[in-house]
ZANUFI-792621 format. One record per residue (C-alpha): x, y, z; residue in one letter; residue number from 1. Coordinates in steps of 0.001 Angstrom, whole numbers, m for minus. Layout:
residues N
REC     east    north       up  res    n
REC        X        Y        Z    a  NUM
...
This chain:
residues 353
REC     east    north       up  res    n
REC   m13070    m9950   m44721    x    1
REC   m14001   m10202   m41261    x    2
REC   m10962   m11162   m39565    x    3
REC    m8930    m8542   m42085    x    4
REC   m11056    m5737   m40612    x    5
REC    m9903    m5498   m36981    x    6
REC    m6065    m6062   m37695    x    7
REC    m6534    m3248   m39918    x    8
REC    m7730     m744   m37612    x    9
REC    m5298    m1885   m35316    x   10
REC    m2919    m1262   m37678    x   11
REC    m3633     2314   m38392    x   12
REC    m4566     2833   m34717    x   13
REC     m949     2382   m33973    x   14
REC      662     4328   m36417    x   15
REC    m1695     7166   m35715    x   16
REC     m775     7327   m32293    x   17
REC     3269     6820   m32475    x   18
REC     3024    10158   m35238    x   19
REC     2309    12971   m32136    x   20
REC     5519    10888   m30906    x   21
REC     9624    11355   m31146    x   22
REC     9940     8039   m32423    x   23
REC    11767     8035   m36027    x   24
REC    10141     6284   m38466    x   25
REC    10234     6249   m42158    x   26
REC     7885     8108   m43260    x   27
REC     7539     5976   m46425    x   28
REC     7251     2439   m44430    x   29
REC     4207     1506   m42839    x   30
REC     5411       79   m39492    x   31
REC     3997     m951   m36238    x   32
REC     5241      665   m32485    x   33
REC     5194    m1441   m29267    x   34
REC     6699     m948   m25852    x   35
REC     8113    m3353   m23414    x   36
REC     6647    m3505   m19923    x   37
REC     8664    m2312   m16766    x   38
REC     7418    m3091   m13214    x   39
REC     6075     m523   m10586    x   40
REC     5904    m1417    m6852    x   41
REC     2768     m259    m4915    x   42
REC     3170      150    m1117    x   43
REC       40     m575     1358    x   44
REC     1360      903     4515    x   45
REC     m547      262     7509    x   46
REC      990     2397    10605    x   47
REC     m684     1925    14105    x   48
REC     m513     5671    16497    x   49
REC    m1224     5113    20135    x   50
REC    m2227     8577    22049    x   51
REC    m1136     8025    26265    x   52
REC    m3173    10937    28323    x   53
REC    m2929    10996    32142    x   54
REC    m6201    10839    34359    x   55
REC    m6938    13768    36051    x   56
REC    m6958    12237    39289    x   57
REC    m3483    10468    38514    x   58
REC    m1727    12282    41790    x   59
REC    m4610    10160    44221    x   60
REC    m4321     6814    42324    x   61
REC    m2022     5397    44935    x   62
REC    m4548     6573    47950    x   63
REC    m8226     5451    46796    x   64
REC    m7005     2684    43873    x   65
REC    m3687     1076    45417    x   66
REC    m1648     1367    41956    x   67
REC     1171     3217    40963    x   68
REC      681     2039    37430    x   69
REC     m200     5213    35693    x   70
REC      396     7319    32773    x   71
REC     1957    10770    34355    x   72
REC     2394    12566    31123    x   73
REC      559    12921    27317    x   74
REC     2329    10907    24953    x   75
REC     1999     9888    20644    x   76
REC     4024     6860    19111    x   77
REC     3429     5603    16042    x   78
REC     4535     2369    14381    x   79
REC     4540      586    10927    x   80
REC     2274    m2499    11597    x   81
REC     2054    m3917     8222    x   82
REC     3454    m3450     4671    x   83
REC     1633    m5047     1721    x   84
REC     3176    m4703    m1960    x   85
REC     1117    m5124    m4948    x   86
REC     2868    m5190    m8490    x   87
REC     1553    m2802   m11254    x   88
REC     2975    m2593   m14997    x   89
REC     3558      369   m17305    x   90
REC     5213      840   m20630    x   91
REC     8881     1629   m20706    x   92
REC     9340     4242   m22430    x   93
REC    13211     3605   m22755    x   94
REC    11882      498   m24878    x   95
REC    10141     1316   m27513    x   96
REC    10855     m524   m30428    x   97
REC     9154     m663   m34379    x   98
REC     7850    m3669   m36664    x   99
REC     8191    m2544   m40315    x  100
REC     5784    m4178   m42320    x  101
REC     6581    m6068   m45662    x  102
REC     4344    m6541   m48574    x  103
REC     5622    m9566   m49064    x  104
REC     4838   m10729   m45514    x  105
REC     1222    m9851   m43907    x  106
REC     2457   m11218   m40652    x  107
REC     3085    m7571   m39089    x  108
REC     m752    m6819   m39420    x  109
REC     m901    m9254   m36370    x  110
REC     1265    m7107   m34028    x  111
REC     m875    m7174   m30932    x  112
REC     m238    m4622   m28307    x  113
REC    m2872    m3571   m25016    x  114
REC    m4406     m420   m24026    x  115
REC     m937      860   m22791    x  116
REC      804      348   m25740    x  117
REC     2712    m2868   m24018    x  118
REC     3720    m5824   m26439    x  119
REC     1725    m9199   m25955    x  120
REC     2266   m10734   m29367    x  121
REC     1955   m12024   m32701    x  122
REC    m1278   m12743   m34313    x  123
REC    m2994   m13468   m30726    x  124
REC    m5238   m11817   m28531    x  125
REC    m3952    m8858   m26531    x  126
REC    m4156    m9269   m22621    x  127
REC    m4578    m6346   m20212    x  128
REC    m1893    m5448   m18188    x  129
REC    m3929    m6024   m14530    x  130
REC    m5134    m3845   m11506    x  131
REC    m4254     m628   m10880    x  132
REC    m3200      965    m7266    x  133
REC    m5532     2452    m6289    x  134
REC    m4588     5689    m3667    x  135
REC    m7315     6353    m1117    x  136
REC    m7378     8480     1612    x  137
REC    m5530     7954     4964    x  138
REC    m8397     6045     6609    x  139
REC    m8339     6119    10780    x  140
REC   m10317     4223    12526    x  141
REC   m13408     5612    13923    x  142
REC   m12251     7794    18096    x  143
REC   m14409     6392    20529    x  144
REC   m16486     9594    22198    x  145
REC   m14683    11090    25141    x  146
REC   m16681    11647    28301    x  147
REC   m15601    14582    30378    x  148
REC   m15412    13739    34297    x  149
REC   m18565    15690    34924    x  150
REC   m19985    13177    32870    x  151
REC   m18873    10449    34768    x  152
REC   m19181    11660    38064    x  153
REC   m22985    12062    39527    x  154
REC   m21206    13141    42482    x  155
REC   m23238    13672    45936    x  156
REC   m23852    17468    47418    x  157
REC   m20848    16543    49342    x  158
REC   m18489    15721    47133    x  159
REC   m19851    19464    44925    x  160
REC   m19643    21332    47901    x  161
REC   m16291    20322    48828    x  162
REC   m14796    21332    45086    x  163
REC   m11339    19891    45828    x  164
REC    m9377    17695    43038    x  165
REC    m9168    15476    46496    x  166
REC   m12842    15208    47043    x  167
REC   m13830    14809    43724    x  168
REC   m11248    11868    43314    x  169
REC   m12720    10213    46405    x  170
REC   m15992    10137    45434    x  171
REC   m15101     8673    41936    x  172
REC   m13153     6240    43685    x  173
REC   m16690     5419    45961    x  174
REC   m18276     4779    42657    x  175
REC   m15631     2372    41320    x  176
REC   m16347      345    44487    x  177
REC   m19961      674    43832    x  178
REC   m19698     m949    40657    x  179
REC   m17802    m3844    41546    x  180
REC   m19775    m4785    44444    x  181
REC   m22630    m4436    42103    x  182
REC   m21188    m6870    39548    x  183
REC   m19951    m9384    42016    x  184
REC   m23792    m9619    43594    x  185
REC   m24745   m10297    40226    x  186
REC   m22400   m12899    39611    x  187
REC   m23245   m14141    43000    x  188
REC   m26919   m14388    42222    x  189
REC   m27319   m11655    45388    x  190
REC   m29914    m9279    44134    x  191
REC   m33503    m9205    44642    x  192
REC   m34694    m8846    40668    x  193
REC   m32219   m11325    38901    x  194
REC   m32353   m10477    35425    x  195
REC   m31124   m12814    32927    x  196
REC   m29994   m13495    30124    x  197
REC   m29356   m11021    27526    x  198
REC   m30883    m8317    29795    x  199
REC   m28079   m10132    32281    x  200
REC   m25032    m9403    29756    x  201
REC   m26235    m5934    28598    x  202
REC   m25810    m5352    32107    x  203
REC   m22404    m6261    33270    x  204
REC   m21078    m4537    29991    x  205
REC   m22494    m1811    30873    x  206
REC   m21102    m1788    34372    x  207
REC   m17815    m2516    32804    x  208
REC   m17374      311    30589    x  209
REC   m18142     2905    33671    x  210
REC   m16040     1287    35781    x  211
REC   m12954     1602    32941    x  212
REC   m14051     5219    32551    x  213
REC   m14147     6258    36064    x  214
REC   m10486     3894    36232    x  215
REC    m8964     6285    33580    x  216
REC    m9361     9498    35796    x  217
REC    m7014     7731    37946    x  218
REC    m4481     5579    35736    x  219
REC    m5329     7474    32121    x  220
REC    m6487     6165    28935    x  221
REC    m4280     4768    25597    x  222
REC    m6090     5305    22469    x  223
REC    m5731     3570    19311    x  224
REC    m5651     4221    15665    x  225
REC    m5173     2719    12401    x  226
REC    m3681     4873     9673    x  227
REC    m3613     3574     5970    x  228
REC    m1189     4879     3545    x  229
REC      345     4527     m306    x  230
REC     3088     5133    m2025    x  231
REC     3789     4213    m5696    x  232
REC     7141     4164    m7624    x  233
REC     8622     2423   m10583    x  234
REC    12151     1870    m9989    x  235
REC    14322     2875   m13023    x  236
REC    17954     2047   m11389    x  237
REC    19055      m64    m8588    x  238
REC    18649     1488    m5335    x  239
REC    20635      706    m1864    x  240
REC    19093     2051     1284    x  241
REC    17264     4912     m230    x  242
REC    14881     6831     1803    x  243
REC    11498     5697      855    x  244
REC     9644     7815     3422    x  245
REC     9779     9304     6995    x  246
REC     7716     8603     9926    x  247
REC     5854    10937    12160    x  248
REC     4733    10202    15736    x  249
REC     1942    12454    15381    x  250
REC     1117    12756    10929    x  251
REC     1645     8833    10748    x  252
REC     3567     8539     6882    x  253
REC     5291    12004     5433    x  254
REC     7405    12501     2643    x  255
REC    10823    11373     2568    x  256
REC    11479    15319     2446    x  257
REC    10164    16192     5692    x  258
REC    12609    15785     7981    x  259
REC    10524    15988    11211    x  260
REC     9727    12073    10635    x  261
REC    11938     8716    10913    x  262
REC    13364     7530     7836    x  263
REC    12388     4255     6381    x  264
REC    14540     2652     3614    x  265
REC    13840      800      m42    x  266
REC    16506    m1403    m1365    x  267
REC    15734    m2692    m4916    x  268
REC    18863    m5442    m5888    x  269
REC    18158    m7446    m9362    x  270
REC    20715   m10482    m9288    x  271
REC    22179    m9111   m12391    x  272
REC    21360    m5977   m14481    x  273
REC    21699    m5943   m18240    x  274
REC    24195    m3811   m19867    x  275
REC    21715    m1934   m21895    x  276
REC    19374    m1496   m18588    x  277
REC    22289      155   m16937    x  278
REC    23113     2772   m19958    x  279
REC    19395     3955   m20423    x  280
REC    18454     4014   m17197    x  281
REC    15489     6878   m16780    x  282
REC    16774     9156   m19527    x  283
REC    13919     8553   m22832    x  284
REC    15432     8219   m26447    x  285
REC    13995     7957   m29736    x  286
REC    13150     4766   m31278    x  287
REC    16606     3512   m32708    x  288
REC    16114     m383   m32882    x  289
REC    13829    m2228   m35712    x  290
REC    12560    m6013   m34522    x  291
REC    10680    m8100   m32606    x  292
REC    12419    m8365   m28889    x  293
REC    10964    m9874   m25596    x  294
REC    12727    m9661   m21878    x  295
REC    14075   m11971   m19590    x  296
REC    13083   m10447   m16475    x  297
REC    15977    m9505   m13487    x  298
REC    14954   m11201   m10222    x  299
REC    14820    m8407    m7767    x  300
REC    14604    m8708    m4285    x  301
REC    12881    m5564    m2821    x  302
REC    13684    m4517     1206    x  303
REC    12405    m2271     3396    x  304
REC    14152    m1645     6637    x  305
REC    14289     1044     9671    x  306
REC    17549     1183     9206    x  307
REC    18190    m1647    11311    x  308
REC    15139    m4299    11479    x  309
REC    13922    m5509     8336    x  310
REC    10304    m5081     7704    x  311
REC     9789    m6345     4616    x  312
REC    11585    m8479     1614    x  313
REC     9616    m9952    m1523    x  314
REC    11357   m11074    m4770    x  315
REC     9824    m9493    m7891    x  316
REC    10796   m10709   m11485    x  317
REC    11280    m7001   m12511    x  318
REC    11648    m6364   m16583    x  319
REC    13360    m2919   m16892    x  320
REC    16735    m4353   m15406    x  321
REC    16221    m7580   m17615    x  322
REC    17964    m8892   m20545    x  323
REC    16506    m7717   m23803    x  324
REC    15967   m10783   m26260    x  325
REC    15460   m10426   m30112    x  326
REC    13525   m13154   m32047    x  327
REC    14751   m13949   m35124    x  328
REC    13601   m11991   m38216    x  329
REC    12532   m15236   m40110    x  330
REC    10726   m16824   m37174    x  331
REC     8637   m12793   m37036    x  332
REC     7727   m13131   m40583    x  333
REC     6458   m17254   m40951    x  334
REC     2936   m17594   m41777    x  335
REC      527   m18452   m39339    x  336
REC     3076   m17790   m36872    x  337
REC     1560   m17525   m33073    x  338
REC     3830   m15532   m30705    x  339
REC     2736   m15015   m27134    x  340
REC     4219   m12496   m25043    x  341
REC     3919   m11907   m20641    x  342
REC     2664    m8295   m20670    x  343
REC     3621    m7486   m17626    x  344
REC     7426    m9107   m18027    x  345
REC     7790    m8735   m21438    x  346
REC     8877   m12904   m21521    x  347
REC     8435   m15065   m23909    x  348
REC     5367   m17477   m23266    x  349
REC     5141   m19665   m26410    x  350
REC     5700   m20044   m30354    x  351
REC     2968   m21887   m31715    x  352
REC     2572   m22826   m35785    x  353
């Protein structure tokens, strides 16, 4: 009585369900619903934007620092770093079949199916169908505080009085000296109160932040952030070179609709594509076909390109361009019978007696 009780519920669980649906089922035959899995590709896009300002001493970098290396103008680039794909699995709703149960055969009461509705079996335990993407926010990485120049200038009464760009820049240009000559005599052992050391390293970092501050009034600064983003989809036809999303310097990953970013493409090419994948494509019908069927899966390779470079490939054994199999009626309705199904490719796993 035990073991009757749950494939009983699940039973009626089922068939409650499938009746707010459009399948057609005889109303007069109990019968079981089920879905086959199809494949949905999550995207972890990880884009890098750099931010170029100029010092505001950049005109006197040649007279007090001897470069000519410096940034002369603002500037924002940003650029795909890495692309991660994680696979996710939904029902297909263009595969919905129905088990009709026989009172001569109690094997249908062992239909098992997961929380989604997807197919994993025949009188075995039903198998979740795995993780789910999860979309966050577009995380950046923490801006390091900007000091103003007043900050970093303790300038002398001279170099205040003065209040000329030219003055100002020579007396930050004093202080850069200061600082090195400072580290060097502590490298050199020259000072009169050696500290040591962790006070010793606390103290040259110290000095070498200020002195790449007070550098950046002169040459500028680059700034770096890391911008996460995701984007879901579950292919239902092949695609070739279709715009997956654009790329702004300054809003890091936009929609493939905004046309202010750089295109990025998808490319989703199964080796070969069943017939009946290729009629149904994305349009939903009512339940037609009456059986037990599995998949074999399509291998699909998956691209993403700039148009030119390719940035990422991956080969995905992809269901809803696969071959649909059916098992034979007989084999569905043998005693004992133990039919175990991939969930999340709808292949056949084993037949066990």
């Amino acid at each position: 009585m035990k073991k009757i009780l749950p494939a009983i519920a699940l039973f009626v669980g089922v068939l409650t369900v499938q009746s707010q649906s459009d399948f057609a089922l005889k109303s007069d035959v109990p019968s079981h619903v089920y879905a086959l899995p199809k494949t949905g590709l999550c995207f972890e896009i990880e884009v890098e934007t750099i931010t170029e300002k100029p010092g505001i001493f950049y005109l006197y970098s040649q007279r007090y620092l001897a470069t000519n290396e410096v940034i002369m103008e603002e500037k924002i680039s940003s650029s795909i770093t890495d692309i991660k794909m994680n696979i996710l699995t939904a029902p297909d709703m263009n595969r919905r079949y129905v088990i009709e149960y026989s009172p001569k055969s109690p094997v249908a009461f062992g239909m098992a199916v997961n929380e989604q509705g997807i197919l994993c079996g025949v009188n075995v335990p039903a198998v979740p169908t795995g993780k789910k993407c999860e979309i966050k926010a577009n995380a950046l990485t923490k801006k390091e505080k900007q000091l103003s120049y007043q900050d970093l200038l303790p300038l002398t009464q001279e170099h205040m009085m003065a209040g000329s760009a030219a003055k100002m820049a020579e007396g930050a240009a004093k202080q850069i000296y200061t600082i090195r000559e400072s580290r060097l005599n502590l490298l050199m052992g020259e000072v009169d109160h050696m500290p040591e050391g962790e006070a010793l390293k606390i103290i040259l970092q110290e000095l070498d932040v200020r002195e790449k501050k007070l550098s950046e009034l002169f040459v500028g600064s680059v700034q770096k952030e890391t911008g996460k983003y995701t984007i879901t989809l579950y292919p239902e036809e092949v695609l070739s070179e279709e715009v997956l999303f654009r790329l702004s310097a300054k809003r890091g990953v936009i929609s493939k609709e905004d046309l202010s970013g750089e295109p990025y493409y998808i490319s989703i090419i199964p080796e070969t594509i069943s017939k009946e994948a290729e009629t149904t494509k994305s349009k939903s019908k009512k339940l037609e076909k009456v059986g037990l069927y599995t998949i074999l899966p399509a291998a699909t390779t998956v691209t993403i390109s700039d148009g030119v470079n390719t940035l990422f490939q991956r080969d995905v054994a992809m269901p809803q361009f696969g071959e649909l199999i059916p098992l034979p009626e007989s084999l569905v309705h043998t005693p004992n019978i133990k039919i175990s199904i991939d969930p999340q490719s709808g292949r056949l796993l084993k037949i066990e007696k």
